[in-house]
N, CA, C and O atoms as a Maestro MAE file, in Angstrom:
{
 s_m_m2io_version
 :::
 2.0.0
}

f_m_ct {
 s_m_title
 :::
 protein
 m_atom[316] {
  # First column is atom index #
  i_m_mmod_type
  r_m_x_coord
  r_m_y_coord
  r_m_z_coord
  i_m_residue_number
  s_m_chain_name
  s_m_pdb_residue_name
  s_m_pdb_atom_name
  i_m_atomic_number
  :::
  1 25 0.844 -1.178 0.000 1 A "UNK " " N  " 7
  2 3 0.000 0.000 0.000 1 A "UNK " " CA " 6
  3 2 0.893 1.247 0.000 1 A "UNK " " C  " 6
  4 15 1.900 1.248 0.707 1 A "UNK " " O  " 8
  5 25 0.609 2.199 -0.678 2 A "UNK " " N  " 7
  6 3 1.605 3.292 -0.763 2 A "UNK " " CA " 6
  7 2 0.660 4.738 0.647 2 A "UNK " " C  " 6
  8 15 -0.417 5.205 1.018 2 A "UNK " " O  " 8
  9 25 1.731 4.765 0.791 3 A "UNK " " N  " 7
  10 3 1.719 6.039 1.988 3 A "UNK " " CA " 6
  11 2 0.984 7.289 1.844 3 A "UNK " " C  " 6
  12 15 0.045 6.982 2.579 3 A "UNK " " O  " 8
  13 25 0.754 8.254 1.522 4 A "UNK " " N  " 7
  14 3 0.384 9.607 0.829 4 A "UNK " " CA " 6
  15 2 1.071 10.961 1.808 4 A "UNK " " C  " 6
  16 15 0.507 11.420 2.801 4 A "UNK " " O  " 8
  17 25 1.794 11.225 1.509 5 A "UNK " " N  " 7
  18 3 2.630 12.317 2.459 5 A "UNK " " CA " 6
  19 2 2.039 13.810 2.485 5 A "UNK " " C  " 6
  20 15 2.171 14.250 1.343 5 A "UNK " " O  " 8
  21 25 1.601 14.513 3.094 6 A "UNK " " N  " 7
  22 3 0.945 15.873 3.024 6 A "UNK " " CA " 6
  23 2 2.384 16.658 2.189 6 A "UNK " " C  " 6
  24 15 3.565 16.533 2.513 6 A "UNK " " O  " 8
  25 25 2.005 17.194 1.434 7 A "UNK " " N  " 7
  26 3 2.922 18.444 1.008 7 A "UNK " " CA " 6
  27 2 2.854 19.934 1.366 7 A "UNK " " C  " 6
  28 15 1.938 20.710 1.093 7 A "UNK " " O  " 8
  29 25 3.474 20.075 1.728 8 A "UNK " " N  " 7
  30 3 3.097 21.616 2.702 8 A "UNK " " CA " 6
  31 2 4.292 22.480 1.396 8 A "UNK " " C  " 6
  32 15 5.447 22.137 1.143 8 A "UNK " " O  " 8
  33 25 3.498 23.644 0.772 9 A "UNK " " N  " 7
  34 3 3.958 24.639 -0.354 9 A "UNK " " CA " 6
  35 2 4.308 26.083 0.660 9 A "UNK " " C  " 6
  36 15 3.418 26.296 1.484 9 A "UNK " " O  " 8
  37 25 5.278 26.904 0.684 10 A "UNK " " N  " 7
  38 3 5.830 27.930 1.580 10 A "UNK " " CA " 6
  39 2 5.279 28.556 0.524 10 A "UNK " " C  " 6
  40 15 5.189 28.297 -0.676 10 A "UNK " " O  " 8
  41 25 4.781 29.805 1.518 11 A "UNK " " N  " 7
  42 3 3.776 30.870 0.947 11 A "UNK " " CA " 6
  43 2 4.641 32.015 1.051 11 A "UNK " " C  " 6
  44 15 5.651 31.912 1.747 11 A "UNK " " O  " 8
  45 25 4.314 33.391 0.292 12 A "UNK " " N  " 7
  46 3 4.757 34.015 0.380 12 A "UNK " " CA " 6
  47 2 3.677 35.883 0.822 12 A "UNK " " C  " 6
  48 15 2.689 36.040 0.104 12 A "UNK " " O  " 8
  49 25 3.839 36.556 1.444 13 A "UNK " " N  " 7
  50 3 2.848 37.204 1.685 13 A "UNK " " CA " 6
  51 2 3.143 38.669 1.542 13 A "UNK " " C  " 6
  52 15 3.913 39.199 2.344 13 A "UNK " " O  " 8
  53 25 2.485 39.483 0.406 14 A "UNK " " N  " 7
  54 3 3.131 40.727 -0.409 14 A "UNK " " CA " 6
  55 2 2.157 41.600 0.097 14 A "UNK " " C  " 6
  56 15 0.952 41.374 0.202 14 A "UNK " " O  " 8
  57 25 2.599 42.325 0.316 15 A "UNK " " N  " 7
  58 3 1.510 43.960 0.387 15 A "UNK " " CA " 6
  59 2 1.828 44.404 -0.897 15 A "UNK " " C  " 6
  60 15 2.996 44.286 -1.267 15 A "UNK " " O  " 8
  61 25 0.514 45.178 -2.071 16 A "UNK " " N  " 7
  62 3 0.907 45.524 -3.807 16 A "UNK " " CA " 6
  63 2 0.089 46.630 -3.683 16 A "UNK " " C  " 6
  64 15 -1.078 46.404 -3.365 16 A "UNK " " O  " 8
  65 25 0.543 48.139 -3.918 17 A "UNK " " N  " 7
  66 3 0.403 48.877 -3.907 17 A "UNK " " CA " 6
  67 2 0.405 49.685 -5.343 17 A "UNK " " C  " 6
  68 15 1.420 50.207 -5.803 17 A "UNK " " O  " 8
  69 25 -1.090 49.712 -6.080 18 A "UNK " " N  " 7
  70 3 -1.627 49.759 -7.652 18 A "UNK " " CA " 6
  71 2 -1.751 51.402 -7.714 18 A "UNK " " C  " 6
  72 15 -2.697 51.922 -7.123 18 A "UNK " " O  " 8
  73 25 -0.664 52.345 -8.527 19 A "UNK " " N  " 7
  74 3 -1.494 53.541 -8.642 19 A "UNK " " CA " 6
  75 2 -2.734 53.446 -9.735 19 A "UNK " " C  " 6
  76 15 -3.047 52.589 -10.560 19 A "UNK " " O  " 8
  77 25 -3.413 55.000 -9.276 20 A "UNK " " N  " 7
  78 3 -5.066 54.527 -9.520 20 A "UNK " " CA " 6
  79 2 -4.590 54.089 -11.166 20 A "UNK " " C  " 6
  80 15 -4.431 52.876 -11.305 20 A "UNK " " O  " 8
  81 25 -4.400 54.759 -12.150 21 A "UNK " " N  " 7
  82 3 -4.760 54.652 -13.404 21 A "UNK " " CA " 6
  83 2 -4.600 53.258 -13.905 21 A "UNK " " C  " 6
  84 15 -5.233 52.972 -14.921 21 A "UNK " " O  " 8
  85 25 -3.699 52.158 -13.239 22 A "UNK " " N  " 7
  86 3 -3.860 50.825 -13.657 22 A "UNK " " CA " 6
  87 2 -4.638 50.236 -12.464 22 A "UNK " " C  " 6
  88 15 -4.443 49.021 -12.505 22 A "UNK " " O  " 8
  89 25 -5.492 50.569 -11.339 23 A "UNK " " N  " 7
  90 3 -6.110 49.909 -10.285 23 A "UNK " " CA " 6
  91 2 -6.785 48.982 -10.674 23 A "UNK " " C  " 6
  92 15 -6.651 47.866 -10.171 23 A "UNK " " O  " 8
  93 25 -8.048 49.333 -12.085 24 A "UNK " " N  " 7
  94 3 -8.862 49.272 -12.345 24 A "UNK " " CA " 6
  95 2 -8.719 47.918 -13.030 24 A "UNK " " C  " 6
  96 15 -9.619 47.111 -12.795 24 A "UNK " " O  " 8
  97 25 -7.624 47.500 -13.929 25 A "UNK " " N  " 7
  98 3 -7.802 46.626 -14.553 25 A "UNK " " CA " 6
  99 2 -6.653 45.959 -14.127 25 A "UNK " " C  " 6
  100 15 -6.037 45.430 -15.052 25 A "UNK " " O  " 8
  101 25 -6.246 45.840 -13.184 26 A "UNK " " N  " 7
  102 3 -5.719 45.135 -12.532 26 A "UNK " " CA " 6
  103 2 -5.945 44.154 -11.883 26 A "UNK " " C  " 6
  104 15 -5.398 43.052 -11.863 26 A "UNK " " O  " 8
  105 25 -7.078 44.721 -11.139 27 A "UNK " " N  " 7
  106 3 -7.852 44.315 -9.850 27 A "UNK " " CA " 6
  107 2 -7.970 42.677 -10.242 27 A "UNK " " C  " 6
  108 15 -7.427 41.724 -9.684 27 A "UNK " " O  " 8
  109 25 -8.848 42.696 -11.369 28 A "UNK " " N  " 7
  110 3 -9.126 40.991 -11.477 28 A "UNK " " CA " 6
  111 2 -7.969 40.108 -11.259 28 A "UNK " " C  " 6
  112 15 -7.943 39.147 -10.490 28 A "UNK " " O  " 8
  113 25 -6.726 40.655 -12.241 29 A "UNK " " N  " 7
  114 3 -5.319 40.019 -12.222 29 A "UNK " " CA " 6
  115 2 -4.583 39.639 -10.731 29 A "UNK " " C  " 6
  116 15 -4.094 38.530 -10.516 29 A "UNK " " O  " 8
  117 25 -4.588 40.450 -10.010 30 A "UNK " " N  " 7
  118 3 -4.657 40.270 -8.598 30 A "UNK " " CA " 6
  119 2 -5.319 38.891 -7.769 30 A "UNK " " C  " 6
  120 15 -4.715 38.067 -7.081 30 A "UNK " " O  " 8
  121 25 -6.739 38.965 -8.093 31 A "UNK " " N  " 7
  122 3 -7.274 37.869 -7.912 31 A "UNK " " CA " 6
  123 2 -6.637 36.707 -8.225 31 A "UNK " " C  " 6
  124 15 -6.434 35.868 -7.347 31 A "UNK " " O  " 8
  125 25 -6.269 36.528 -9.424 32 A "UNK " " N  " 7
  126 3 -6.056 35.327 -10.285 32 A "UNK " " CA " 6
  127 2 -4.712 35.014 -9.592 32 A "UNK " " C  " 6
  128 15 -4.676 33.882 -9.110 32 A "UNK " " O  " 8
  129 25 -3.770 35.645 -9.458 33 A "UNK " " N  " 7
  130 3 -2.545 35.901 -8.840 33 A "UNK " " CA " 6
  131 2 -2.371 34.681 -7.642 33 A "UNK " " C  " 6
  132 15 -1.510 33.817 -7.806 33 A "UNK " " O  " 8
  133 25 -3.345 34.673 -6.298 34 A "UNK " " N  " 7
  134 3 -3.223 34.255 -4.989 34 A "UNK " " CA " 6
  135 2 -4.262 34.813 -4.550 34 A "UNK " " C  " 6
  136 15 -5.084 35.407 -5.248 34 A "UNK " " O  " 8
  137 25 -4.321 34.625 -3.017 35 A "UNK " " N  " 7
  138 3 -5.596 35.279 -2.300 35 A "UNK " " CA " 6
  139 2 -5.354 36.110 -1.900 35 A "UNK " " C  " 6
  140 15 -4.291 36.254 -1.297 35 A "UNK " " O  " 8
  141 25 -6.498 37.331 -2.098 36 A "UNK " " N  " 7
  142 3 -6.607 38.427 -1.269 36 A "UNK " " CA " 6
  143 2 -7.178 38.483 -0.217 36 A "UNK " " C  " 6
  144 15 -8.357 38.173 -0.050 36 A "UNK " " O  " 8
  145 25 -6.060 39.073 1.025 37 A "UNK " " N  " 7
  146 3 -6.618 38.745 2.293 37 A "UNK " " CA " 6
  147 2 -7.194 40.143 2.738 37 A "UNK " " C  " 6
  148 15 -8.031 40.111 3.640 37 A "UNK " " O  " 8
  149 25 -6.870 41.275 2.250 38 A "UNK " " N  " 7
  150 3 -7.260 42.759 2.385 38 A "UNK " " CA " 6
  151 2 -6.782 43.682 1.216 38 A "UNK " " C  " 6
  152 15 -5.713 43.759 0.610 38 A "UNK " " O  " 8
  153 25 -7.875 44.302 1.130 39 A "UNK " " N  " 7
  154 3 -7.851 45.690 0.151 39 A "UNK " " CA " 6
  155 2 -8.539 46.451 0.611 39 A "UNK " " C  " 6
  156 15 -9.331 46.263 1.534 39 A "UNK " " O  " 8
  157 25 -8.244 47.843 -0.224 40 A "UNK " " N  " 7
  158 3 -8.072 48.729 0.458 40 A "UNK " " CA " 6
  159 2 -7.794 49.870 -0.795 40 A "UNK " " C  " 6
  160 15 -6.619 50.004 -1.136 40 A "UNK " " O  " 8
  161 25 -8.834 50.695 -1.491 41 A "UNK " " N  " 7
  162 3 -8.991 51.620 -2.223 41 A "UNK " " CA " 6
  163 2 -8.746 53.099 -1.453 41 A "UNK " " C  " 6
  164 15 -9.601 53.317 -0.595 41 A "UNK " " O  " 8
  165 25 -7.846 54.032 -1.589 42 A "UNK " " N  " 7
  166 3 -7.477 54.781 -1.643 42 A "UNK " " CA " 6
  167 2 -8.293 56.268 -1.933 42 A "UNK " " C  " 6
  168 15 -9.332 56.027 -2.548 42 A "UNK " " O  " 8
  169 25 -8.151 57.448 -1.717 43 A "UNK " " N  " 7
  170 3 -9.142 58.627 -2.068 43 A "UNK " " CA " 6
  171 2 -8.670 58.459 -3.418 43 A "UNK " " C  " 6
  172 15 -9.399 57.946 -4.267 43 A "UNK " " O  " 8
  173 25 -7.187 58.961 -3.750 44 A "UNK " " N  " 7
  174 3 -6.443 58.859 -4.987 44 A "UNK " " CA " 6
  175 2 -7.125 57.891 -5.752 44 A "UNK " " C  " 6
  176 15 -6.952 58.303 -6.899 44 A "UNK " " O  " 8
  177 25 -7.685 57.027 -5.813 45 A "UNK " " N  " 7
  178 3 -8.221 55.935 -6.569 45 A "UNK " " CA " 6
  179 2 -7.058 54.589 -6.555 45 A "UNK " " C  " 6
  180 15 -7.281 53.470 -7.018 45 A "UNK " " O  " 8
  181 25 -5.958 54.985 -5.986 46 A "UNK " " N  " 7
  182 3 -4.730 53.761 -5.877 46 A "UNK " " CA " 6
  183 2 -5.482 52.629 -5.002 46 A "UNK " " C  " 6
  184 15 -6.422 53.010 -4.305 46 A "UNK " " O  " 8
  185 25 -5.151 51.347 -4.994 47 A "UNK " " N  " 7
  186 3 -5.392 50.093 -4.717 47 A "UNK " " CA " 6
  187 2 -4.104 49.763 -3.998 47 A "UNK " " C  " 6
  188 15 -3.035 50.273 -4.334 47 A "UNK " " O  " 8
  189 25 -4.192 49.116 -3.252 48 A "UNK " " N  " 7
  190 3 -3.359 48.660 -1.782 48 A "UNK " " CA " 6
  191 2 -4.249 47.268 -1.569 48 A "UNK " " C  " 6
  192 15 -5.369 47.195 -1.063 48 A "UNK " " O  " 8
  193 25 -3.414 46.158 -2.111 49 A "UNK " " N  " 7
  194 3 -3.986 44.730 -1.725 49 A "UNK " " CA " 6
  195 2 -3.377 43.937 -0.905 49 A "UNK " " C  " 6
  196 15 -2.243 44.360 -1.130 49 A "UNK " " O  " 8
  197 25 -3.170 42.854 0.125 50 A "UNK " " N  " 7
  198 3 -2.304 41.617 0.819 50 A "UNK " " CA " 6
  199 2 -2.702 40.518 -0.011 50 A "UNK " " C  " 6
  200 15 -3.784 39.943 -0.128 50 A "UNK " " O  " 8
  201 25 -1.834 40.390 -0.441 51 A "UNK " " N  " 7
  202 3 -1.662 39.036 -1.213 51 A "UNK " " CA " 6
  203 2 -0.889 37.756 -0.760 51 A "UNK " " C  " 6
  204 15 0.290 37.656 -0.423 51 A "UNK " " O  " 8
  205 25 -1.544 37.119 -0.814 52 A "UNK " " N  " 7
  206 3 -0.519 35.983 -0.030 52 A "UNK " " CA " 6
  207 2 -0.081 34.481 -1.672 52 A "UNK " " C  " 6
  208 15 -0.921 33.756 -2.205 52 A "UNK " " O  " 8
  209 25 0.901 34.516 -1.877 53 A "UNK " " N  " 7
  210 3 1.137 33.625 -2.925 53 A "UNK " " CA " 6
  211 2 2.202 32.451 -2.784 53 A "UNK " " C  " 6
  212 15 3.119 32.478 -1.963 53 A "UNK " " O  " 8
  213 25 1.992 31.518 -3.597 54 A "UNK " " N  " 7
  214 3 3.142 30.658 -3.803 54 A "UNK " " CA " 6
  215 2 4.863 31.152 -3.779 54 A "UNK " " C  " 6
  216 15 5.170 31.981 -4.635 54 A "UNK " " O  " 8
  217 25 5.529 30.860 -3.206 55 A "UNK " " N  " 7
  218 3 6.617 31.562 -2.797 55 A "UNK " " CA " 6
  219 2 7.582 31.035 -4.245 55 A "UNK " " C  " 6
  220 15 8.389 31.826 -4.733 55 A "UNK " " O  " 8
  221 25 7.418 29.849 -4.747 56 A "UNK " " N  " 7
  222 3 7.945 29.847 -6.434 56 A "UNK " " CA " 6
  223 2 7.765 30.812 -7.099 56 A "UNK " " C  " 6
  224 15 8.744 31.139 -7.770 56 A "UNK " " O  " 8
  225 25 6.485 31.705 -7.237 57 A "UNK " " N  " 7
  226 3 6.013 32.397 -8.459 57 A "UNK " " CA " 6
  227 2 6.348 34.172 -7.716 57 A "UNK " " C  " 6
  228 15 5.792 35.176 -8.161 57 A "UNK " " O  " 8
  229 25 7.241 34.187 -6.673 58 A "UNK " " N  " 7
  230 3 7.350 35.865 -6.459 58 A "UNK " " CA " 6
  231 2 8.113 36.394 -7.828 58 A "UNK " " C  " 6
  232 15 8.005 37.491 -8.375 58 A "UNK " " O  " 8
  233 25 8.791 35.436 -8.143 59 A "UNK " " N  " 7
  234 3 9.834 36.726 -9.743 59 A "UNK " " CA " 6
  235 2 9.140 36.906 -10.383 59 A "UNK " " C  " 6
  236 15 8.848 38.041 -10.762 59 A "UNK " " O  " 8
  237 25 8.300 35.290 -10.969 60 A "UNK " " N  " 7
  238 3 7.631 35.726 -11.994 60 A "UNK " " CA " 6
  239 2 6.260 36.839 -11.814 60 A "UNK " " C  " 6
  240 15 5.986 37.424 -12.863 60 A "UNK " " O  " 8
  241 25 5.244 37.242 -10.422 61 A "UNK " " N  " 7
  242 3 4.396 37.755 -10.229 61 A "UNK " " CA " 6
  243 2 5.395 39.160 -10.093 61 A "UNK " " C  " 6
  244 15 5.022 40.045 -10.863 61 A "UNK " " O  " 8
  245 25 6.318 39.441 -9.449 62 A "UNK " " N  " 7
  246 3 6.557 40.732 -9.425 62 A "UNK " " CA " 6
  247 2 6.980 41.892 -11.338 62 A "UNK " " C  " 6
  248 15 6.992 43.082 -11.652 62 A "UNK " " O  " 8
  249 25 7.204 40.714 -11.954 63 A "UNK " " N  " 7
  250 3 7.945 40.671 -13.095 63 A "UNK " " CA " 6
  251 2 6.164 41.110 -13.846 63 A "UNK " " C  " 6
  252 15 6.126 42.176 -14.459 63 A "UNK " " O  " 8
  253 25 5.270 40.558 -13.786 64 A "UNK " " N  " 7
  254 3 3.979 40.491 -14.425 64 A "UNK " " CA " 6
  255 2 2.877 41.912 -13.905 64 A "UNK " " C  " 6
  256 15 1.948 42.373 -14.569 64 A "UNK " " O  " 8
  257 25 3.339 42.362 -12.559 65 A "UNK " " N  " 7
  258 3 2.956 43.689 -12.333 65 A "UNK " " CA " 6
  259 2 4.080 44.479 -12.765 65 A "UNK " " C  " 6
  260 15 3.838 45.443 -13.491 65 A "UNK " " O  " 8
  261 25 4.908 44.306 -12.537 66 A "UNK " " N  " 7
  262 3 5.725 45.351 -13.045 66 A "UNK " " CA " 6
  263 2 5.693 45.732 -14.721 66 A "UNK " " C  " 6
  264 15 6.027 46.766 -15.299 66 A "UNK " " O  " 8
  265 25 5.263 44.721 -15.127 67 A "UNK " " N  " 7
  266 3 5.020 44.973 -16.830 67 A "UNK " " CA " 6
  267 2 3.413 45.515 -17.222 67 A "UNK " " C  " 6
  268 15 3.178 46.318 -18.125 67 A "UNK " " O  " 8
  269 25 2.480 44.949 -16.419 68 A "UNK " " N  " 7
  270 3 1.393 45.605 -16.536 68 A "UNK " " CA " 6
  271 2 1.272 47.311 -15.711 68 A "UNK " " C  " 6
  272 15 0.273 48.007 -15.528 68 A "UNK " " O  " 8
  273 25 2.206 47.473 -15.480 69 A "UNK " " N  " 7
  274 3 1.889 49.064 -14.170 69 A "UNK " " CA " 6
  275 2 3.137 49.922 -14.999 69 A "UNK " " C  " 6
  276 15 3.222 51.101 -14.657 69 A "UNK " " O  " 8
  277 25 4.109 49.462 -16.047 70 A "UNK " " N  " 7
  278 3 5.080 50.016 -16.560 70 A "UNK " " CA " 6
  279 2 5.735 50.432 -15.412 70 A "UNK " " C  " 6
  280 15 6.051 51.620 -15.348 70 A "UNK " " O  " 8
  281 25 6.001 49.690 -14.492 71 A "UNK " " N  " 7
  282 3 6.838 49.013 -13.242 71 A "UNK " " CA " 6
  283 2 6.708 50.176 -11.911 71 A "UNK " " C  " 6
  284 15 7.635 50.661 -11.261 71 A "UNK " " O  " 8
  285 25 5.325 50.407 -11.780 72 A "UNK " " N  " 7
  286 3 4.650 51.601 -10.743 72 A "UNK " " CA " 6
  287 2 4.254 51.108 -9.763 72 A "UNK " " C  " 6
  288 15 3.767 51.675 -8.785 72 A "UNK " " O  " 8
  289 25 4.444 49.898 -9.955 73 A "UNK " " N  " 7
  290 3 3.481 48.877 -8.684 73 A "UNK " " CA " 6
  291 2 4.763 48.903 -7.512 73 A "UNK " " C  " 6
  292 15 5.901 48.708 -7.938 73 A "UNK " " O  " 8
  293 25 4.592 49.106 -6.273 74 A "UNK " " N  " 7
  294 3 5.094 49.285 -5.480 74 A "UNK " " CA " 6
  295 2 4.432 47.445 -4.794 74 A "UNK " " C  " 6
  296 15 3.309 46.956 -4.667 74 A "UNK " " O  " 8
  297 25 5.991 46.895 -4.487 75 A "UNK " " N  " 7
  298 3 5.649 45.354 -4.111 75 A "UNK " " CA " 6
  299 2 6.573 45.521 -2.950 75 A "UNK " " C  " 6
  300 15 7.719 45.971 -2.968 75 A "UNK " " O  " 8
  301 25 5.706 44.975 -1.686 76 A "UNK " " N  " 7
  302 3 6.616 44.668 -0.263 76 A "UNK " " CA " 6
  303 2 6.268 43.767 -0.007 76 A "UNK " " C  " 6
  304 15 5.108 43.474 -0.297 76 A "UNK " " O  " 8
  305 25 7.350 42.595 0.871 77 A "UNK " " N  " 7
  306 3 7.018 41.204 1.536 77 A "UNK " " CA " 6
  307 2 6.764 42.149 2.795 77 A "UNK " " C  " 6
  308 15 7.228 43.204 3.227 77 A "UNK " " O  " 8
  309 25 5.762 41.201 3.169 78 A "UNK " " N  " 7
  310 3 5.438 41.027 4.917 78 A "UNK " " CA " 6
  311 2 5.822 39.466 5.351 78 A "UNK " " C  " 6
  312 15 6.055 38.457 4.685 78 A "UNK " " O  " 8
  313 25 5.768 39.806 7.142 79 A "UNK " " N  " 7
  314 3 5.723 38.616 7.678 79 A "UNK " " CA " 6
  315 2 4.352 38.011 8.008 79 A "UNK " " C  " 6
  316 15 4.277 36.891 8.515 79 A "UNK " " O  " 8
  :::
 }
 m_bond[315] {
  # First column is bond index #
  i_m_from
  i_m_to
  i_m_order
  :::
  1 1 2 1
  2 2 3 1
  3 3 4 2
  4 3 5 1
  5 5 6 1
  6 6 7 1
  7 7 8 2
  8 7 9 1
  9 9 10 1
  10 10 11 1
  11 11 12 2
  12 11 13 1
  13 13 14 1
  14 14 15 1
  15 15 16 2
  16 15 17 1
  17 17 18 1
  18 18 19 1
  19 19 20 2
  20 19 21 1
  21 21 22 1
  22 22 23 1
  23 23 24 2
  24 23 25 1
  25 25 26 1
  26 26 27 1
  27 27 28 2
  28 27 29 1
  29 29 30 1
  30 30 31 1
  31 31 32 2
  32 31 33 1
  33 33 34 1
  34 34 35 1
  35 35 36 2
  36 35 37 1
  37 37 38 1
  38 38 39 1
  39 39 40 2
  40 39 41 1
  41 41 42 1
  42 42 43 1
  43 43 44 2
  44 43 45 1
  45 45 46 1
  46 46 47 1
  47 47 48 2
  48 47 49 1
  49 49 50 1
  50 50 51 1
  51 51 52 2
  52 51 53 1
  53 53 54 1
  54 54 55 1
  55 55 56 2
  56 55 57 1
  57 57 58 1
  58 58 59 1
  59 59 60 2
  60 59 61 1
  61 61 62 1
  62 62 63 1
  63 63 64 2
  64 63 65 1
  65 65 66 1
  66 66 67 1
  67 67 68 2
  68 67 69 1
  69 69 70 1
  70 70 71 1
  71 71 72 2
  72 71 73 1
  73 73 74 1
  74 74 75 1
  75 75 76 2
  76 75 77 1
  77 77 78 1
  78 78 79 1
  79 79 80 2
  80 79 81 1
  81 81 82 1
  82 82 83 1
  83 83 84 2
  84 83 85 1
  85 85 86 1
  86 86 87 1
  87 87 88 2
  88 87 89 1
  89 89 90 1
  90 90 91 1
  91 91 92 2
  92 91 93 1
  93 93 94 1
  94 94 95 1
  95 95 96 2
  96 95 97 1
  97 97 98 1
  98 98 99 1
  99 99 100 2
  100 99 101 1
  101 101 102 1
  102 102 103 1
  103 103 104 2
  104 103 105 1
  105 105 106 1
  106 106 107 1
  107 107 108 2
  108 107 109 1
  109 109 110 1
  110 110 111 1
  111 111 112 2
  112 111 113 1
  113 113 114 1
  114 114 115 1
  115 115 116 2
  116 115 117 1
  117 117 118 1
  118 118 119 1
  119 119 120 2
  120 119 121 1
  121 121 122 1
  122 122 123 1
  123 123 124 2
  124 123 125 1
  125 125 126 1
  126 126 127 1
  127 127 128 2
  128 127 129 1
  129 129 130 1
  130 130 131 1
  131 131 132 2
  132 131 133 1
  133 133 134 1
  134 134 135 1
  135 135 136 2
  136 135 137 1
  137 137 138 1
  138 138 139 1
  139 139 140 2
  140 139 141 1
  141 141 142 1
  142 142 143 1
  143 143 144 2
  144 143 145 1
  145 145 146 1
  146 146 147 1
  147 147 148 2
  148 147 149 1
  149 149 150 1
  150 150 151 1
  151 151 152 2
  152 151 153 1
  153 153 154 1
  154 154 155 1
  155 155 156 2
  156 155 157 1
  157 157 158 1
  158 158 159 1
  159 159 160 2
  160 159 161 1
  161 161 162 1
  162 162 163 1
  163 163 164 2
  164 163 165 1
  165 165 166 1
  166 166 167 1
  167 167 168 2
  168 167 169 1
  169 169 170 1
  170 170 171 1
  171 171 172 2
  172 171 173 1
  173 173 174 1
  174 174 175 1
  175 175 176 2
  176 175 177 1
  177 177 178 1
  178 178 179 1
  179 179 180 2
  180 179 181 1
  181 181 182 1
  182 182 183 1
  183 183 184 2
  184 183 185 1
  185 185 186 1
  186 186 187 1
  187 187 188 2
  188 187 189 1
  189 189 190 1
  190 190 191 1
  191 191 192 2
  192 191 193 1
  193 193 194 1
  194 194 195 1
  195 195 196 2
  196 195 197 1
  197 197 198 1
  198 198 199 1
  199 199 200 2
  200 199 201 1
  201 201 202 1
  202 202 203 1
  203 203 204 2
  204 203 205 1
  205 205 206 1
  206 206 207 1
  207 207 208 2
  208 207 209 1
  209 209 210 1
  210 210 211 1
  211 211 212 2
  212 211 213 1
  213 213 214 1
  214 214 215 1
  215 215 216 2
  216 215 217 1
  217 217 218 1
  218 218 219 1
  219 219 220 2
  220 219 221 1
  221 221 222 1
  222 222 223 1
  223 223 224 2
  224 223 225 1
  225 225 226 1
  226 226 227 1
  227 227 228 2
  228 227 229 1
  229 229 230 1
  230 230 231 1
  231 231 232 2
  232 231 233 1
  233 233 234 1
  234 234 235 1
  235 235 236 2
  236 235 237 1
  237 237 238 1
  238 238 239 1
  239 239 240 2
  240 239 241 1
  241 241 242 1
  242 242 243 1
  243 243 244 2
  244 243 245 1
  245 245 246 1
  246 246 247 1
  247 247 248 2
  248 247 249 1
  249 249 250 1
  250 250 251 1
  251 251 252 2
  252 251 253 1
  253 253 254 1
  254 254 255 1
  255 255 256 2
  256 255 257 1
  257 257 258 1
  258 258 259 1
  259 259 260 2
  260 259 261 1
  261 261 262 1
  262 262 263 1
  263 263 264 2
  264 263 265 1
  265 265 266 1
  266 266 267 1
  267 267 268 2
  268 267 269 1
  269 269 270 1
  270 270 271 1
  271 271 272 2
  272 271 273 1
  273 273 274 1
  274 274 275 1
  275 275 276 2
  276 275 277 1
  277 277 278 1
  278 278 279 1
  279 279 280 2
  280 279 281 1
  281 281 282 1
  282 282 283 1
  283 283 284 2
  284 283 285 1
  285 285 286 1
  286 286 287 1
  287 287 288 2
  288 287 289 1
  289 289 290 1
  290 290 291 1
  291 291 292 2
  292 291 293 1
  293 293 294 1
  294 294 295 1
  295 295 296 2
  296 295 297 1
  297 297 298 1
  298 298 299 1
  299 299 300 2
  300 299 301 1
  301 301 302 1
  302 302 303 1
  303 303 304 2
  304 303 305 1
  305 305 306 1
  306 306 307 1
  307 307 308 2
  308 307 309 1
  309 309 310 1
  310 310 311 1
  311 311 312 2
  312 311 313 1
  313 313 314 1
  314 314 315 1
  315 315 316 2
  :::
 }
}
């Protein structure tokens, strides 16, 4: 009989900070991204999300806002 071992994936957890003029169509991409654990719309119309993601895909996700925001997206790890 074979065993089945839990796999536990290390997460990674970003605060992404959208100025307004790409907020808008962003937003979904975000979603698709990982989970959003808080957002947070701005007077400015800027977007401020917690994202929590697969800790493999931080280059490539920072690399994919930075090309959609023409690299405006302000990306911080949290603990």
């Amino acid at each position: 009989m074979k065993s089945v071992l839990p796999i536990s994936m290390e997460e990674t957890k970003l605060t992404v900070e959208i100025p307004a003029q790409y907020a808008g169509r962003i937003y979904g991409i975000l979603k698709d991204l990982g989970t959003l654990t808080d957002q947070q719309w701005l007077n400015d119309g800027s977007l401020v999300v917690k994202l929590t993601i697969p800790a493999g895909l931080r280059e490539s996700i920072y690399k994919k806002l930075g090309g959609l925001t023409d690299g405006n997206a302000r990306i911080t790890e949290r603990a």
